[in-house]
C-alpha positions as CSV (number, residue, x, y, z in Angstrom):
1,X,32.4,-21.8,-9.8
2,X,30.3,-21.1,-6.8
3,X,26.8,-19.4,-7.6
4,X,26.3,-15.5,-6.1
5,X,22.9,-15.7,-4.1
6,X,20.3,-13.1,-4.2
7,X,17.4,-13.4,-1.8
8,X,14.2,-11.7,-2.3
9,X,11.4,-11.1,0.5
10,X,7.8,-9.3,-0.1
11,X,6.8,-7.4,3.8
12,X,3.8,-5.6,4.9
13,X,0.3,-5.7,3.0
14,X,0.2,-7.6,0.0
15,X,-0.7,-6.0,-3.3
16,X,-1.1,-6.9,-7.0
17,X,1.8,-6.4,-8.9
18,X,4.0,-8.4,-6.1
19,X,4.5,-11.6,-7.8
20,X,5.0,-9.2,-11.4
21,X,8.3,-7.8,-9.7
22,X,9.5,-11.4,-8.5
23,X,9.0,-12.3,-12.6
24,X,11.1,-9.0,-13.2
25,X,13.9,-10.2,-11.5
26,X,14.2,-13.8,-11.8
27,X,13.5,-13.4,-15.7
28,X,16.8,-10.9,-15.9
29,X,18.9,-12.6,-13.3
30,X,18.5,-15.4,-16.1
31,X,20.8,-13.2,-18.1
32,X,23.8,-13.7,-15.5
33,X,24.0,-17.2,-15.3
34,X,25.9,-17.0,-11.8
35,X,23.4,-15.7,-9.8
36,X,20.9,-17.9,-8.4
37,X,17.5,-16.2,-6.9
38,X,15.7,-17.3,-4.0
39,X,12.7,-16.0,-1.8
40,X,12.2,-15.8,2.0
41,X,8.5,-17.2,3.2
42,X,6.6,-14.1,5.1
43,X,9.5,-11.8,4.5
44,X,12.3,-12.1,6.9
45,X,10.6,-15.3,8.9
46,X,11.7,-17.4,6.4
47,X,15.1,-16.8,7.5
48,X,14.7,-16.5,11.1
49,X,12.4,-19.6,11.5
50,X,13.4,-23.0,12.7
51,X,13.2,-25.0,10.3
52,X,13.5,-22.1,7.5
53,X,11.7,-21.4,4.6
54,X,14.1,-20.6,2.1
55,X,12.7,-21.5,-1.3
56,X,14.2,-21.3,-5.2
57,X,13.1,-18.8,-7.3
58,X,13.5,-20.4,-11.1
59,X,11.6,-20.3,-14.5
60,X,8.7,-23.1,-12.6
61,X,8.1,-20.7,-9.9
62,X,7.2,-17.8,-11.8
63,X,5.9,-18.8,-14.8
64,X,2.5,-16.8,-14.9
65,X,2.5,-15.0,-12.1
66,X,2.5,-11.7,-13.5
67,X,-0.9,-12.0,-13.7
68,X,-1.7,-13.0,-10.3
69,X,-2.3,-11.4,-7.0
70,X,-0.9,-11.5,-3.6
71,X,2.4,-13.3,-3.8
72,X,4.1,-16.5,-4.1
73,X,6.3,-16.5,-1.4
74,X,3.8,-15.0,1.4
75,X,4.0,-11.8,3.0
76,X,3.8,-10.5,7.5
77,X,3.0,-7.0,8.4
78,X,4.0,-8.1,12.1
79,X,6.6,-8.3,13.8
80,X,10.6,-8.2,12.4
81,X,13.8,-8.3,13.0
82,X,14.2,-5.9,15.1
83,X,10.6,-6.3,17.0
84,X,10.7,-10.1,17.1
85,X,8.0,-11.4,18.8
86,X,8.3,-14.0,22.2
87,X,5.4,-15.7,24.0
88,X,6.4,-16.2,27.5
89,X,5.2,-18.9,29.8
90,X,2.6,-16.6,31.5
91,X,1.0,-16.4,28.0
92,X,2.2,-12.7,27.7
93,X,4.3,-11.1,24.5
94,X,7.2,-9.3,24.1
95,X,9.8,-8.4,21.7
96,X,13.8,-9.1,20.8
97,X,15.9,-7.6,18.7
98,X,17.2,-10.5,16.3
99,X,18.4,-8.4,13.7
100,X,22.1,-9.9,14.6
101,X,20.8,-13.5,14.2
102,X,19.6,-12.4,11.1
103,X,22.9,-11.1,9.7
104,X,24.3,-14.7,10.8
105,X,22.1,-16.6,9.2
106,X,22.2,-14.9,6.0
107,X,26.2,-15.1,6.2
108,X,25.1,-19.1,6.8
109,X,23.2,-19.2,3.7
110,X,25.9,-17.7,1.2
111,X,23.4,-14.9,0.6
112,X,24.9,-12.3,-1.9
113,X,22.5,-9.7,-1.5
114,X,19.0,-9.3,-0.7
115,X,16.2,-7.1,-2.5
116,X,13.2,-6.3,0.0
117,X,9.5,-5.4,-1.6
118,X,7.9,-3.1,0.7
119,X,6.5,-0.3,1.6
120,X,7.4,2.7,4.2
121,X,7.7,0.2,7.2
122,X,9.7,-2.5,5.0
123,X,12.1,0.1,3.8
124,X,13.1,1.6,7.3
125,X,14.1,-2.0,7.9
126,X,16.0,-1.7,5.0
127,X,17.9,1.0,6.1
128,X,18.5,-0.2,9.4
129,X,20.0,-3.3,7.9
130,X,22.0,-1.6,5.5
131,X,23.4,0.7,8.2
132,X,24.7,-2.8,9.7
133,X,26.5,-4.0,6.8
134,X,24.0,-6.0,5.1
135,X,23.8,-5.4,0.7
136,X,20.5,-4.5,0.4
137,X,18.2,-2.8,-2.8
138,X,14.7,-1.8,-1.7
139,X,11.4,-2.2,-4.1
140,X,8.4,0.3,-3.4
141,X,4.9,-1.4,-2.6
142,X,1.5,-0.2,-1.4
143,X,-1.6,0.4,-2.6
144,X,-1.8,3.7,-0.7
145,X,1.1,5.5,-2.7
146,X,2.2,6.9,0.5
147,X,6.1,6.1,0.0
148,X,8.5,9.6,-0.9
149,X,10.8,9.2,-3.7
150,X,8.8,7.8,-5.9
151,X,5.8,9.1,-8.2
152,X,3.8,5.8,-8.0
153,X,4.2,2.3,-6.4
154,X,2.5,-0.4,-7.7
155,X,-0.4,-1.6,-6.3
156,X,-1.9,2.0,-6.3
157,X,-3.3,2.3,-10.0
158,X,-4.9,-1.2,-9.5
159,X,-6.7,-0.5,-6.2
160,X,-7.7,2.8,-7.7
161,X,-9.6,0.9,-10.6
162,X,-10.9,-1.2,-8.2
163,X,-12.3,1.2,-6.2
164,X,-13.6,3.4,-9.3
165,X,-15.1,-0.2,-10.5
166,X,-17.7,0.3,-7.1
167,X,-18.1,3.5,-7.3
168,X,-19.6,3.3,-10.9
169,X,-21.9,0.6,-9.3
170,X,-22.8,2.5,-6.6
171,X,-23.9,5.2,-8.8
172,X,-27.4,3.2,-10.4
173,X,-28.5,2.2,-6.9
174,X,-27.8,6.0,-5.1
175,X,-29.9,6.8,-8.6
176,X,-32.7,4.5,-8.2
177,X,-33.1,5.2,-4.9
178,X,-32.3,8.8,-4.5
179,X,-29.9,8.2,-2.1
180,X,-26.6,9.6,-0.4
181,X,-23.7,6.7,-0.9
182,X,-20.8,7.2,0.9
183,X,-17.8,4.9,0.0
184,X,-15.2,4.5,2.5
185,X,-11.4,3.2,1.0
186,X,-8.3,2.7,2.3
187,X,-4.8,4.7,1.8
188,X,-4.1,4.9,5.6
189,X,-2.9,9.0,6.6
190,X,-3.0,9.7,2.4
191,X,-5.9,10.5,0.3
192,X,-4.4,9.5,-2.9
193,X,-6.7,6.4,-3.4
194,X,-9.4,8.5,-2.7
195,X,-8.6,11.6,-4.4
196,X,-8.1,9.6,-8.1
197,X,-11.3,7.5,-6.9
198,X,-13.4,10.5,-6.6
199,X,-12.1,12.3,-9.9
200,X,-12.5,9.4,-12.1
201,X,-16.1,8.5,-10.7
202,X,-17.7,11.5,-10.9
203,X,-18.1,12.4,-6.5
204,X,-19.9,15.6,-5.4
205,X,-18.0,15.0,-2.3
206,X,-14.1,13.4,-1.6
207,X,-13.0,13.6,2.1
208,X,-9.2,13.2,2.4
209,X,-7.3,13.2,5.5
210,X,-5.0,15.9,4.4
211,X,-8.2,18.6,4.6
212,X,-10.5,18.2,7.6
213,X,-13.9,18.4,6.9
214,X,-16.7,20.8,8.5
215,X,-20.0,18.7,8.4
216,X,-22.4,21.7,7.2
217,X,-20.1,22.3,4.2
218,X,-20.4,18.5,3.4
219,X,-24.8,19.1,3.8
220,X,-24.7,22.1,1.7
221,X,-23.2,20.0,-1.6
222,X,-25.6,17.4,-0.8
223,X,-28.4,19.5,-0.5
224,X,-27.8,21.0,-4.5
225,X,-27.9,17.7,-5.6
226,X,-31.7,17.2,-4.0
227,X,-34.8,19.2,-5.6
228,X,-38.3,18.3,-3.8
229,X,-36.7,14.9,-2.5
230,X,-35.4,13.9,-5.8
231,X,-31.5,13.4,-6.7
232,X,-28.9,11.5,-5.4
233,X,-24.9,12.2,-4.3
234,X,-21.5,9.5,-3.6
235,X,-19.0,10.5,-1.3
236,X,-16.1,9.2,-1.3
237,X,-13.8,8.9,1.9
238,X,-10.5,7.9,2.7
239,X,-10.2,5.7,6.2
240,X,-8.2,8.2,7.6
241,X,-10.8,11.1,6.8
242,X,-11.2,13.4,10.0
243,X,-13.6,16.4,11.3
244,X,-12.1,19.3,11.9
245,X,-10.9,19.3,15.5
246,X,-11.3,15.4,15.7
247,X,-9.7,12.5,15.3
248,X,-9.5,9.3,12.9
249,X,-12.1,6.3,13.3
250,X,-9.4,3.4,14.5
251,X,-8.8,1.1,17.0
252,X,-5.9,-0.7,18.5
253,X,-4.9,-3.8,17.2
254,X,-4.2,-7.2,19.6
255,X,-2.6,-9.1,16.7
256,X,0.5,-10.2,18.0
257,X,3.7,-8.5,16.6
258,X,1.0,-5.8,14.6
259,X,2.1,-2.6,15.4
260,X,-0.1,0.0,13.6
261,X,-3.4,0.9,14.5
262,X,-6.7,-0.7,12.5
263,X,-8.2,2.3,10.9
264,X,-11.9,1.9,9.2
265,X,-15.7,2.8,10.2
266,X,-15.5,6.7,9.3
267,X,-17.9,6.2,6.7
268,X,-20.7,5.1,9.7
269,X,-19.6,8.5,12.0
270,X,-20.0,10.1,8.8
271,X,-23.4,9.1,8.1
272,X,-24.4,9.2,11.6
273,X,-22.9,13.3,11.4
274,X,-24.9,13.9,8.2
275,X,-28.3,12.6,10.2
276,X,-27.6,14.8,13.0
277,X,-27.0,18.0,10.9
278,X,-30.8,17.4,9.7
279,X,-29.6,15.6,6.3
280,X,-33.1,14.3,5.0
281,X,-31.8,11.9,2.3
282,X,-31.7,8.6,3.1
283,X,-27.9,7.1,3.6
284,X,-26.0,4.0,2.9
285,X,-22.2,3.0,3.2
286,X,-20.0,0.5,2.0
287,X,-16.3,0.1,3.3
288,X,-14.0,-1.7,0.5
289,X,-11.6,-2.8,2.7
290,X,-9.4,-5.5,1.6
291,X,-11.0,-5.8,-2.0
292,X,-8.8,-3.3,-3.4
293,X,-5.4,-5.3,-2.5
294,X,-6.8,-8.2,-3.8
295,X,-7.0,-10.2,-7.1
296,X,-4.7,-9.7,-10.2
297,X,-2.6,-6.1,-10.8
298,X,-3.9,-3.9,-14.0
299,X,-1.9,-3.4,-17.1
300,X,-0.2,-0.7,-15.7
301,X,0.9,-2.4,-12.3
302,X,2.0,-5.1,-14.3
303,X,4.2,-3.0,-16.3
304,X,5.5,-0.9,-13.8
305,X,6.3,-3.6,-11.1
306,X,8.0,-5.2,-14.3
307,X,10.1,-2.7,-14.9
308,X,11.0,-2.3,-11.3
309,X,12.0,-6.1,-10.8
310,X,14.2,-5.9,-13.6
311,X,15.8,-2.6,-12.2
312,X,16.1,-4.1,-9.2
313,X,18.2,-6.8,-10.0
314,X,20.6,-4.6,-12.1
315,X,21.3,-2.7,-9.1
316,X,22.9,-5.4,-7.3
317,X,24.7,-6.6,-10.5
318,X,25.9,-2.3,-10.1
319,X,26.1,-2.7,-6.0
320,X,24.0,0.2,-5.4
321,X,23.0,-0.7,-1.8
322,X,21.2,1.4,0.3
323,X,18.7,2.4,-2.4
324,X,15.6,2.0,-3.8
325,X,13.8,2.0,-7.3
326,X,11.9,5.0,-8.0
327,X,9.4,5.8,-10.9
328,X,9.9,9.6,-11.6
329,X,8.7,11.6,-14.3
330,X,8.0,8.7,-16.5
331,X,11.1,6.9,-15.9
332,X,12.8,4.4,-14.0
333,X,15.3,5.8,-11.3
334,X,17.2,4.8,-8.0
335,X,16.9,7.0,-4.8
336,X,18.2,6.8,-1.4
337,X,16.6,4.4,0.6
338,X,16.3,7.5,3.1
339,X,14.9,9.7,0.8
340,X,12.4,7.4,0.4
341,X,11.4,6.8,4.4
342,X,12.4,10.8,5.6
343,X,8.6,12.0,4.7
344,X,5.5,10.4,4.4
345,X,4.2,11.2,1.1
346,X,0.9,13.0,1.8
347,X,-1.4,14.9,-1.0
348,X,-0.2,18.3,-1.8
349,X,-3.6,20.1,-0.7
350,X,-1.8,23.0,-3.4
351,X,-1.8,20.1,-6.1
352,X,-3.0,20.4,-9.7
353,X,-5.0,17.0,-8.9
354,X,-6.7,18.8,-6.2
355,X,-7.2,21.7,-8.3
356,X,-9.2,19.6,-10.8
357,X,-11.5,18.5,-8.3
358,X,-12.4,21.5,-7.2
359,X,-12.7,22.5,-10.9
360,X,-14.9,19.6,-11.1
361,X,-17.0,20.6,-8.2
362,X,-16.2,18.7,-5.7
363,X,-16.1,19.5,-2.1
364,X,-13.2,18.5,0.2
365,X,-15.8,19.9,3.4
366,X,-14.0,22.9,3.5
């Protein structure tokens, strides 16, 4: 009897807990002995590449690698199949829509079904290709927890820790020194990285692109932490942070194929705003960048992508194509792949996790 191929691709920015869902479903596929699991190298450029770069999926592969980050079989956040980039002769780029190729060349390979591990930009690809024909489960992923339909994605507790981690270290210094730290992390147009960040470490401040900030606010919460030059304060900003009436710190990208812009450097306009509003206290920043995506998933991650590599798999063995696995109120779900890609899952400025803060007494700048 012929095997049933399932192929399985990780797209966008990596994050710990990838290689946890590839365990998930390779250890339960091994339940249906006719299913064979295999993973595409840099998402769908594995398929579309000449030669490709189609590799098995077994017990070797993935023994251990629930603990590790990134993931095994690679990961693009450029490019597609349906913005495919060309270098022409002149040395200039453009892109093709190979999304038909694609279809063939799965077809060519016997592929069953695919499961793609992404987040927002992965899953519209998702849906695109499902609207074409092609049997496809989507897996949410990114650190920034920006993705509807779900409660979490995995990735996001772990880059939380990580940043909290910092913070707590950032704390002594600003102490010894009597200084204003400002800590700028990631999470794109969400402040959900920041937000928990800021709770968890104890911020007077937590700048969230979701509430503009007015400068002076911001210098009035400093200045009741400073008494005769003595005190200190953290301030914790998310990249896409923004004064009201202006606009994000970012800058286009000439990565081939890389379509969003580069956000980061707020935390420097910020401190350069503070000076200029007559801020006395002297100012440093740090910018985690890629720190937080990196290493090995927490508990939680691990559990939770887990969970939804196993789910994932069972919804191709229940052909429910065209959706995605969810974690909702402590449980693991399916939802529509377009339920999960119609909004862009912002913080709820009316939130009881924004209520807290503010019960904490920190100030949003507003």
């Amino acid at each position: 009897m012929s095997k049933k191929k399932l192929l399985v691709l990780t797209g966008g920015g990596d994050c710990p807990g990838l290689n946890a869902v590839l365990r998930g479903i390779v250890k339960r596929s091994q339940q249906n002995p006719e299913w064979e699991v295999y993973g595409s190298i840099e998402a769908y450029n594995g398929v579309l590449s000449d030669p490709q770069e189609i590799v098995r999926l077994d017990n070797k592969a993935i023994a251990g690698i629930h603990v590790k980050g990134g993931t095994i079989i690679k990961t693009t956040n450029k490019g597609g199949p349906f913005t495919w980039p060309v270098k022409h002769e002149d040395g200039t780029w453009s892109s093709i829509d190979r999304s038909d190729d694609l279809l063939n060349r799965l077809d060519d390979l016997g592929i069953t079904a695919v499961i793609s591990i992404g987040g927002d930009g992965s899953q519209r690809i998702s849906q695109k290709l499902y609207e074409r024909g092609l049997d496809i489960v989507g897996v949410p992923k990114t650190i920034d927890n920006d993705l509807s339909g779900t409660d979490f994605t995995f990735g996001f507790q772990t880059a939380v820790q990580i940043a909290s981690d910092s913070l707590d270290k950032l704390v002594t210094t600003a102490e010894s020194h009597h200084r204003v730290m400002i800590m700028e992390v990631m999470g794109r147009a969400a402040g959900w990285i920041a937000l928990h960040t800021a709770i968890s470490g104890g911020a007077e401040v937590c700048l969230i692109p979701e509430i503009p900030y007015d400068i002076e606010k911001i210098k009035q919460r400093i200045d009741q932490r400073y008494h005769n030059g003595k005190g200190f304060a953290h301030i914790v900003m998310a990249e896409g942070a923004k004064p009201i009436g202006g606009d994000v710190v970012a800058t286009k990208s000439n990565e081939v194929g890389y379509k969003n812009v580069r956000l980061g450097g707020c935390a420097y306009r910020l401190s350069q705003e503070l000076k200029d509003a007559g801020c006395e206290a002297d100012i440093r920043e740090t910018v985690l960048g890629h720190i937080q995506r990196g290493g090995g998933p927490i508990a939680f991650d691990r559990v939770l992508a887990l969970q939804f590599g196993v789910k994932a798999f069972e919804m191709v063995l229940e052909r429910k194509f065209g959706r995605m696995v969810a974690y909702k109120h402590n449980d693991i779900v399916d939802v529509p792949l377009l339920e999960a890609i119609s909004t862009y899952n912002y913080v709820n400025t009316d939130s009881y996790l924004v209520k807290t803060a503010r019960g904490l007494g920190i100030s949003f700048g507003d």
